[in-house]
N, C-alpha and C positions, 0 to 999 in steps of 0.2 A: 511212565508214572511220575507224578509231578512229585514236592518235597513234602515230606511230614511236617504238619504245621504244629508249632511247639510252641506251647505257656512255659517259659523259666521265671518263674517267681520265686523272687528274694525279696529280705528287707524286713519288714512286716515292723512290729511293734515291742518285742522281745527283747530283754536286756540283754541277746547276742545278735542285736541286728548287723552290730559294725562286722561282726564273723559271717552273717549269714550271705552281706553284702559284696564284700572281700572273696567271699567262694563263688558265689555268682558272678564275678568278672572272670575268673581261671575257668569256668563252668560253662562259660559265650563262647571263650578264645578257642577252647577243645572243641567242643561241636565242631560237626563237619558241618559248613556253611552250603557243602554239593547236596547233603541231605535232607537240609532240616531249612525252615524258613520260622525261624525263632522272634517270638513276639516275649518283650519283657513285663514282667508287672510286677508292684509292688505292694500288695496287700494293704499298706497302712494309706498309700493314697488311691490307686487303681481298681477296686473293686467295679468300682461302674463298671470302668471300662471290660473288666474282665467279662461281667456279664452280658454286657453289648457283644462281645466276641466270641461269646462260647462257642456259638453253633459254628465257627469258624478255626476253631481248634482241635485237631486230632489228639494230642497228647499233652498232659503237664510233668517239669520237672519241678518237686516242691525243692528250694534250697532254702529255706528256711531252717530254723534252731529253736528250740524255746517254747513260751506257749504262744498259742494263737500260730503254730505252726505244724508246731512237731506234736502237738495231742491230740490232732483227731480235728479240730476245729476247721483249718483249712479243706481237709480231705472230707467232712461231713460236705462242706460245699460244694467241691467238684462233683464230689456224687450227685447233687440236687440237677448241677448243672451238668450231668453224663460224658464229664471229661474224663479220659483213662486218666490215671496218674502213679507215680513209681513209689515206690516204697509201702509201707504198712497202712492198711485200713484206719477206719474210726477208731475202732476194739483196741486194734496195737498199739495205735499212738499215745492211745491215753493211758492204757492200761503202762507203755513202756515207761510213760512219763510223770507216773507216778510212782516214788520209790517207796510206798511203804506197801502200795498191793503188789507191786513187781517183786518184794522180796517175799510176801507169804505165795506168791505162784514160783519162784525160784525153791521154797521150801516142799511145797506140794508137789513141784518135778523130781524131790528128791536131790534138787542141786545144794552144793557144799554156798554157808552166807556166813559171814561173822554175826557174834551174835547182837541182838541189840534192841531197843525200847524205844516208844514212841511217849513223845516229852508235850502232854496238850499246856496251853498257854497258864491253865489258873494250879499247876503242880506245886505244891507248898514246896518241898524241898527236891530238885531235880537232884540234888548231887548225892541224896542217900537213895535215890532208886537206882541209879548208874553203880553206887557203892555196893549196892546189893546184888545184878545182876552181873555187873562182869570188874565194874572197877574201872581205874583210868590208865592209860591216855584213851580215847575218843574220837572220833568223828562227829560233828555234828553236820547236818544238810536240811534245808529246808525241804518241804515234801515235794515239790515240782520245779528244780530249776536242771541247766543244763548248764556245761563246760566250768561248773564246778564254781558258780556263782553261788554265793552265802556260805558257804564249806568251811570249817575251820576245824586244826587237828587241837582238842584238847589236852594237855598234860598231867595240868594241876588243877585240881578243884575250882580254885579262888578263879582260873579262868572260864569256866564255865557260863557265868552270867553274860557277857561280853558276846560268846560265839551265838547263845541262844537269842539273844535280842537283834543280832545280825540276822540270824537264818528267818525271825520270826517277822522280819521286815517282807517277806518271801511269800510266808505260809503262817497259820496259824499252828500247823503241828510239825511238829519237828523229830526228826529223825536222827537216835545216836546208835552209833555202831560202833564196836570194840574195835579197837584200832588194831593192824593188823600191819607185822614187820615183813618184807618179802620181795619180790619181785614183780615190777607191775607188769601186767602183759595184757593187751589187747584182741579179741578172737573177731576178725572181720568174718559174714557170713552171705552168700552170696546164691541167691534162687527162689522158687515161689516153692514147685509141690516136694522137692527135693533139694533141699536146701545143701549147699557145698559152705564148709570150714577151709579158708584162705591160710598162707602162711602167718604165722604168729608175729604181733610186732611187742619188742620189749621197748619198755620208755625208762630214760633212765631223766628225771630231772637234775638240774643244776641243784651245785651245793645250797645257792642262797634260798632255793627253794624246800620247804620243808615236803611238798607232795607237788602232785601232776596240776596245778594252779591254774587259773585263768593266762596270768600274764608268764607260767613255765610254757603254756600252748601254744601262748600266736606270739612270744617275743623269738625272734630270727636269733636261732644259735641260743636259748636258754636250755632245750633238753639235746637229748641224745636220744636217735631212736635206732633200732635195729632190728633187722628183719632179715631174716628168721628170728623169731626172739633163742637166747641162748642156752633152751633146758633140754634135758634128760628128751627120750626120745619118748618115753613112756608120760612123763609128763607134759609132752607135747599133744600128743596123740589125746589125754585127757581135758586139755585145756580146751583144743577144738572141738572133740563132744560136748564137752560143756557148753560153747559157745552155742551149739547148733541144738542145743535142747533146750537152752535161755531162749533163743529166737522162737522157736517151736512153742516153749509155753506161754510168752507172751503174745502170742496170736500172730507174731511179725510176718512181711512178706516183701519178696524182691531182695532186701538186705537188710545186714543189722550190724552194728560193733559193740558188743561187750567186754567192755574194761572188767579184768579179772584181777588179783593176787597169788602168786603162788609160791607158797609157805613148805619148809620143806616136800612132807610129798602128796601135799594136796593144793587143789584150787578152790580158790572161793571167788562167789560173785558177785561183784560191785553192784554194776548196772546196767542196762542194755542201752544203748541210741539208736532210734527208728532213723534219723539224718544225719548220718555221723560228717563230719567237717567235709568239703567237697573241694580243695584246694590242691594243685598237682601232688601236693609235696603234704598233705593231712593223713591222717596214719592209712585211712582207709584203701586211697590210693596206693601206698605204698606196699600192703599187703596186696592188693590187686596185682601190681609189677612185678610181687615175687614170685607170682602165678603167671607171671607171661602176658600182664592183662594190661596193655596200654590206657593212659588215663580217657584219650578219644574213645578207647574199645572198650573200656569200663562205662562209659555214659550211654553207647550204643547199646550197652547190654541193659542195664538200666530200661531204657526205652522199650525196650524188649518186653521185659518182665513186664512193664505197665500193659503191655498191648496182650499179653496172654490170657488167653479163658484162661480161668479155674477148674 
């Protein structure tokens, strides 16, 4: 039997191309090169070519982040062009990739959410509806980004104007959530009809960082992460249902990371990523390893899940 021929597409047009590019190098290195005859592409220049290729492709890996990746967009394509490909459908991606319907379907599962308001662009006074529902500090996130691009933690009223005109560079609506003091934890989830909860990974950011940041992510040596994260055995156990009912209710499949909080003895749910970072040493992986799942044997499994019926 000859090799699997494989699309790894990275890159694309996202304000996390530089991440999604960077995981794509450690993403070539681990393939087994005995299995797979691995063809590259990069969305934002290779579309031709990708199409000239299709019928020459058995599988895709999307390594992609952001939009035009991770929502449904790329994967509406492969579909046209009947390439398998790994992670979550059209439905998942976009529905994961949008955080203001991802949290009325985490509310509809019955999962634990901080609470929180959607802020549209012509709101006379945002700081008395924040005053009225929960008060400050805050969250503010634009409605669709990833790795925590436009994010800023509000404290004080008078900042408020600043974080909304950031996030609204993004999105037209914006999204605040009561800000929530705790322990960050990550639920990696791993399968199509029968989804498996990985061990838990805790993130502990650097001092100079106020929360889990862009530049606390991908700078070398600004967090601390650990794995098994370090809770109770029962809020462990809870964290991963959680995880695995996030993935569940947003349509997800193959795999998912849902970044959580967890506040004395409950968890709440951030938000789920249909491509979570793909880098040896990115949380994903690293729950994978505490599972016994080498990062080669995470990709092969991957692969897997793309090629199975439903």
């Amino acid at each position: 039997m000859g090799k699997l021929r494989v699309a790894l597409l990275s890159g694309g047009r996202s304000a996390e191309r530089e991440v999604s590019v960077n995981s794509a190098k450690q993403v070539y290195q681990a393939l087994d090169k005995e299995k797979y005859d691995i063809r590259r592409y990069d969305p934002r220049d290779d579309l031709a070519k990708l199409l000239a290729d299709a019928r020459e492709i058995d599988v895709a890996l999307i390594i992609l982040h952001g939009r035009l990746g991770e929502d449904g967009t790329i994967q509406g394509m492969l579909e046209l062009l009947d390439i398998p490909y790994h992670g979550s459908g059209v439905l998942g991606s976009a529905l994961a990739m949008n955080k203001i319907h991802s949290k009325r379907l985490y509310e509809h599962a019955g999962l634990p959410v901080a609470r929180w308001v959607v802020l549209e662009g012509d709101e006379p006074d945002p700081v008395a509806v924040i005053e009225k529902a929960f008060g400050f500090p805050v969250v503010v996130k634009p409605e669709q980004e990833g790795s925590t691009i436009g994010i800023t933690i509000v404290r004080k009223p008078e900042e408020l104007g600043p974080a909304l005109e950031l996030a609204r560079r993004y999105d037209p609506l914006v999204l605040v959530e009561e800000f929530l003091k705790g322990v960050e934890i990550t639920g990696a989830v791993l399968g199509n009809r029968n989804p498996q909860a990985l061990p838990l990974v805790e993130i502990i950011p650097g001092d100079q960082y106020g929360f889990f940041t862009y530049e606390a992510k991908y700078t070398p040596g600004a967090t601390r992460e650990i794995c098994p994260a370090r809770l109770s055995e029962t809020l462990t156990r809870k964290a991963q249902e959680y995880a695995v009912r996030a993935h569940q209710a947003l349509k997800c499949r193959g795999y998912s990371r849902t970044d959580m909080i967890a506040c004395d003895d409950e968890v709440y749910i951030l938000e789920t990523n249909t491509i979570p970072g793909m880098t040896g040493t990115s949380l994903f992986p690293q729950a994978a390893a505490a599972a016994g799942i080498s990062f080669s044997g995470l990709l092969d499994r991957l692969i897997e899940l793309a090629l199975e019926k439903d």
